[in-house]
Structures are given as C-alpha cells and as structure tokens.
BALOBA-1460 file (C-alpha; in Angstrom, 3 decimals):
// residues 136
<rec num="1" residu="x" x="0.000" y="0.000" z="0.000"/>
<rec num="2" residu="x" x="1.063" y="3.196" z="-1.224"/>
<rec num="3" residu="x" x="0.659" y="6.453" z="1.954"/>
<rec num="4" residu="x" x="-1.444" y="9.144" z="0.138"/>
<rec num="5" residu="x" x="-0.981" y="12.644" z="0.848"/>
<rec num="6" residu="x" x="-3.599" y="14.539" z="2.424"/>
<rec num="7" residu="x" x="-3.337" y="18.233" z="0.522"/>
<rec num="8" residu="x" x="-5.967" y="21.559" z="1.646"/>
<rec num="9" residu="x" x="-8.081" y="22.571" z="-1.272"/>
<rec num="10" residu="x" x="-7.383" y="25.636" z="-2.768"/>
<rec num="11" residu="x" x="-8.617" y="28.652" z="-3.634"/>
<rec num="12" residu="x" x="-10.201" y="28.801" z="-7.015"/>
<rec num="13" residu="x" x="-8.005" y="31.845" z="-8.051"/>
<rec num="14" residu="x" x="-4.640" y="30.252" z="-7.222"/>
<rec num="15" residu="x" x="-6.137" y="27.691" z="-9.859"/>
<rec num="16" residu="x" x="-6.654" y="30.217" z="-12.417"/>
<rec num="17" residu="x" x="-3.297" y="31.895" z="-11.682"/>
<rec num="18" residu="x" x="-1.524" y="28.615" z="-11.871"/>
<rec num="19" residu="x" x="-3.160" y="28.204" z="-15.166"/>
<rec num="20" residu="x" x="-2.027" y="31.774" z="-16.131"/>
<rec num="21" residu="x" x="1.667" y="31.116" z="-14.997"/>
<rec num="22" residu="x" x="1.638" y="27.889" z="-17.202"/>
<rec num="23" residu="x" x="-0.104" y="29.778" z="-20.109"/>
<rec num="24" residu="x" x="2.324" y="32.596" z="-20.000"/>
<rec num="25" residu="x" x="5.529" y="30.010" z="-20.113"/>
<rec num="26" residu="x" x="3.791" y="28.480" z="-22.945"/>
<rec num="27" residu="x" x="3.969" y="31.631" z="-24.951"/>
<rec num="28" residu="x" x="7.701" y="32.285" z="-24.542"/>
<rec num="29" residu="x" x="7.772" y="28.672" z="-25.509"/>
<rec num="30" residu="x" x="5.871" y="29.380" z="-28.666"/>
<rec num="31" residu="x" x="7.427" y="33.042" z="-29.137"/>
<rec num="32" residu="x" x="10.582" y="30.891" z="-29.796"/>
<rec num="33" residu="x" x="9.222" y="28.398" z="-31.583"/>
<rec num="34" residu="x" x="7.516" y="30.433" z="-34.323"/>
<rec num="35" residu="x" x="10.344" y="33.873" z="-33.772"/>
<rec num="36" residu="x" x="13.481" y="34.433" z="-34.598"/>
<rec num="37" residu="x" x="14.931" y="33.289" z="-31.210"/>
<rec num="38" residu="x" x="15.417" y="29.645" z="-29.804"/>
<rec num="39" residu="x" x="12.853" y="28.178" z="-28.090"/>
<rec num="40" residu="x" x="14.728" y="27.958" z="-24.889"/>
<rec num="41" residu="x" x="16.175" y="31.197" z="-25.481"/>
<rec num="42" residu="x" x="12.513" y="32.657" z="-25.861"/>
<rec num="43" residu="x" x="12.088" y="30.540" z="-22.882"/>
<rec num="44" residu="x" x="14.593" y="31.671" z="-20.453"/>
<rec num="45" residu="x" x="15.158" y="35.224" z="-21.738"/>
<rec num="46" residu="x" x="11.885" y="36.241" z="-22.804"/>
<rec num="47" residu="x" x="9.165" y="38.549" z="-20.582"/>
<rec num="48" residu="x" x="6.256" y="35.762" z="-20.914"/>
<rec num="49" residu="x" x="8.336" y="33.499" z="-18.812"/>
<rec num="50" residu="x" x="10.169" y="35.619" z="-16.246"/>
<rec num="51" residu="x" x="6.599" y="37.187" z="-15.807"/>
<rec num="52" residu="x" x="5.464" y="33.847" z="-15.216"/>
<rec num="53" residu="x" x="8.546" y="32.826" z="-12.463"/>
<rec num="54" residu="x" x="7.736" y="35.821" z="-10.497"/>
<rec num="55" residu="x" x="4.228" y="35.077" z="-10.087"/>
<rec num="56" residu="x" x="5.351" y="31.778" z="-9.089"/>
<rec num="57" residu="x" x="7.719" y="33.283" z="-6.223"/>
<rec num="58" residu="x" x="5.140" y="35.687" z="-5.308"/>
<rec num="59" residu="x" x="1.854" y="33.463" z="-5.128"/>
<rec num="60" residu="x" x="4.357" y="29.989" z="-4.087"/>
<rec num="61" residu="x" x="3.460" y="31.121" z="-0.233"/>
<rec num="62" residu="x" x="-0.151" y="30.919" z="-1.050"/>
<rec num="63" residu="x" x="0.073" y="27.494" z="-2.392"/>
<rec num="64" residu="x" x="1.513" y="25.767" z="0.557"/>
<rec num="65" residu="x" x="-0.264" y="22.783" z="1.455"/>
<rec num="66" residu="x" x="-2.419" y="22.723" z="-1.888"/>
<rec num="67" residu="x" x="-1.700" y="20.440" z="-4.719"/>
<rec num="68" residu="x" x="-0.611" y="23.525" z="-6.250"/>
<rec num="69" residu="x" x="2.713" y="23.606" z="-4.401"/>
<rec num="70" residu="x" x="4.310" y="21.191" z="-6.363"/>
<rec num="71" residu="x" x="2.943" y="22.866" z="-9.268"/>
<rec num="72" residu="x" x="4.790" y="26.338" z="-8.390"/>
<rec num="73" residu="x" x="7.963" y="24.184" z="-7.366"/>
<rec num="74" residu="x" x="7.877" y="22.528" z="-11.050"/>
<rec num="75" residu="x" x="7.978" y="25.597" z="-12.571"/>
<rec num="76" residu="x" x="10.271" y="27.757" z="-10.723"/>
<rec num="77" residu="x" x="12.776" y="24.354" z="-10.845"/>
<rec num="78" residu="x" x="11.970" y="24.246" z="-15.089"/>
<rec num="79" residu="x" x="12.769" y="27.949" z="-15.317"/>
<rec num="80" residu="x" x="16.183" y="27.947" z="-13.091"/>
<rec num="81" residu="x" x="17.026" y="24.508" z="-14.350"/>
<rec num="82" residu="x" x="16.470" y="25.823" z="-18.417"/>
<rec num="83" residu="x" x="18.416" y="28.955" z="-17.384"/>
<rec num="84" residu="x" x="21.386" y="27.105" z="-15.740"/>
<rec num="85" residu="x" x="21.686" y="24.361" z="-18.378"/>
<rec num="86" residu="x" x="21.496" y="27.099" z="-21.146"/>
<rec num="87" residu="x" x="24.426" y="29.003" z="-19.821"/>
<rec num="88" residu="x" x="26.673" y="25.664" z="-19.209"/>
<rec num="89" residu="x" x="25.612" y="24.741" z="-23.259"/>
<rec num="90" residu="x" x="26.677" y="28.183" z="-24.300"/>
<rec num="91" residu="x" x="29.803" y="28.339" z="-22.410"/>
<rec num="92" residu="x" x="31.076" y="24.824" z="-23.642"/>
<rec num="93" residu="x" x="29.332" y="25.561" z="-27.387"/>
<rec num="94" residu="x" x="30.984" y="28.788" z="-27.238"/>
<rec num="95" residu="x" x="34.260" y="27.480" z="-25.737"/>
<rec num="96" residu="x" x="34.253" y="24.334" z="-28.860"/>
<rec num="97" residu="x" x="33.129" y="26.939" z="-31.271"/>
<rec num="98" residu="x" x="37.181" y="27.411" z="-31.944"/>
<rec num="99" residu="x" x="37.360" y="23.685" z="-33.065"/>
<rec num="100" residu="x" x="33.767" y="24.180" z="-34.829"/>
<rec num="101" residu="x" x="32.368" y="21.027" z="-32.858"/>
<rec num="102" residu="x" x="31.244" y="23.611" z="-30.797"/>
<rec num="103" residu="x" x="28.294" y="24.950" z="-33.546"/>
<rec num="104" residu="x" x="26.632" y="21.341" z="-33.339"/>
<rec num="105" residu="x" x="26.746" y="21.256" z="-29.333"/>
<rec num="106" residu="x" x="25.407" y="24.666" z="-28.919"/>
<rec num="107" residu="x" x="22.494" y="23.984" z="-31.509"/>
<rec num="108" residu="x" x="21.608" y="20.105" z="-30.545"/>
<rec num="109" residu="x" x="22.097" y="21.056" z="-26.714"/>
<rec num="110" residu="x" x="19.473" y="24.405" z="-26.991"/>
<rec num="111" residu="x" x="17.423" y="21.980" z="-29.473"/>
<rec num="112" residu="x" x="17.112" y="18.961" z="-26.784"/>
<rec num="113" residu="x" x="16.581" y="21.422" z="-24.318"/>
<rec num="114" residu="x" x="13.792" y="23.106" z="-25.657"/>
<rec num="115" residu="x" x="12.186" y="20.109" z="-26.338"/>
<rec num="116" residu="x" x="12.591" y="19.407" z="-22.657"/>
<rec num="117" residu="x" x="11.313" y="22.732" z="-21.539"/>
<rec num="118" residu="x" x="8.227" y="22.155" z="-23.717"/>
<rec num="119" residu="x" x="7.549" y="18.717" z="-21.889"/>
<rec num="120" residu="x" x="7.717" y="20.230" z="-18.936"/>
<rec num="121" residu="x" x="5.514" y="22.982" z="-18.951"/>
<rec num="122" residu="x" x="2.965" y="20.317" z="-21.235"/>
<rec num="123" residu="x" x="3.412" y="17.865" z="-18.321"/>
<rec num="124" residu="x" x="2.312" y="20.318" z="-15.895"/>
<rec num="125" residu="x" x="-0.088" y="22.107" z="-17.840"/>
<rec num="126" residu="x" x="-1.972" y="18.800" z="-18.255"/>
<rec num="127" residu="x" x="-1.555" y="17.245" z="-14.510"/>
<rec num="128" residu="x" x="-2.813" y="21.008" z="-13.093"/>
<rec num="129" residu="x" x="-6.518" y="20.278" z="-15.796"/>
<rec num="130" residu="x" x="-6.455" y="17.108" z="-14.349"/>
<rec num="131" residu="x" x="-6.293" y="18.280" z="-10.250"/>
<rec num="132" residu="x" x="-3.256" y="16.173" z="-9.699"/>
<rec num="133" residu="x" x="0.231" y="17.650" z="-7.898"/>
<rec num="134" residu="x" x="3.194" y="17.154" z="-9.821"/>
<rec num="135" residu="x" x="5.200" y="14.644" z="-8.663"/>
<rec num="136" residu="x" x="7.917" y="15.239" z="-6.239"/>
C-alpha cells in the first residue's frame, strides 16, 4: 500500500493563476518556436516566462499545502534549471566553437533542451486540468 498525501483545497483563483503562470511560459515557448529566437532562449530570456517565475515566487506562499505547491515548485525548478543548463551549453558551445564542434553542441544542446522545456511545462499544464500535484 502506497501512503497518500492529504493536501488543503485551494482557492479557485490560485487555480486560475496557476493556469495563467503555465499559459504565460507556454507563450515564450511558442514566441521561440515560431520567432526568430530559440525556443529555450525565448524561454529563459523572454518577458512571458520571467513574468510567469515571479508570479510563481510571489503566489508559491499561497500554495503551501495545496496540490498547487508542487505545481509552483515545477515551474520555478523548469525555469532555473532551463536557465542554468542554457548558460553551461553556451559556455562549452561557445568554448568548442574554436574547433567548430562547438556549432553542433550549442544547436543540438538548446534543441534537446527546448524540447525538454516544452515537456515540462505540457506535463504540468496537463496534470494542473487534471487536479493532480506534480510529482515530487
């Protein structure tokens, strides 16, 4: 037997601000998808998302307790995480760049990363419609 955790229901309007957080990561997801930037550039650098990560520090108190919480906690860990593995990919891309194996790292890493970034924020997106907490 599995020990299920017992979580306070809450408030209708940190439901539709979750959804609004995850909406607004989504569009720097798509900015860089159909702009001129990466998609994980868009992502990491763009307003949609920082926007979004804010909210998510400012409302995270709010949360505690809910399902929610681990909802706020997957995005604030996908935005630092995308941000972190973005600058180690450009350093060593940019660093390789002199021995031009460095072009295909820096593209294939922001590629797979993007990709990642867009799983993420779908894997949320969908878990928060269907009521459930992320998992830990």
């Amino acid at each position: 037997m599995s020990a299920q955790t017992t979580y306070i229901e809450p408030d209708a309007g940190l439901v539709r601000i979750t959804h609004i957080t995850y909406a607004l990561h989504a569009l720097g997801l798509a900015i860089g998808a159909f702009g001129a930037s990466t998609v994980i550039g868009a992502f990491v650098f763009g307003w949609p998302s920082i926007i979004a990560v804010i909210i998510n520090y400012v409302k995270k108190g709010d949360a505690r307790g809910t399902w929610l919480e681990s909802h706020f906690r997957w995005q604030i860990r996908t935005f630092w995480y995308a941000l972190a593995w973005v600058l180690l990919i450009g350093l060593v891309g940019g660093v390789l760049t002199i021995v031009l194996v460095g072009f295909a790292i820096l593209w294939v890493g922001l590629f797979v990363l993007g990709l990642w970034a867009i799983y993420r924020i779908a894997r949320g997106w969908l878990r928060l419609n269907d009521r459930q907490p992320m998992p830990a």
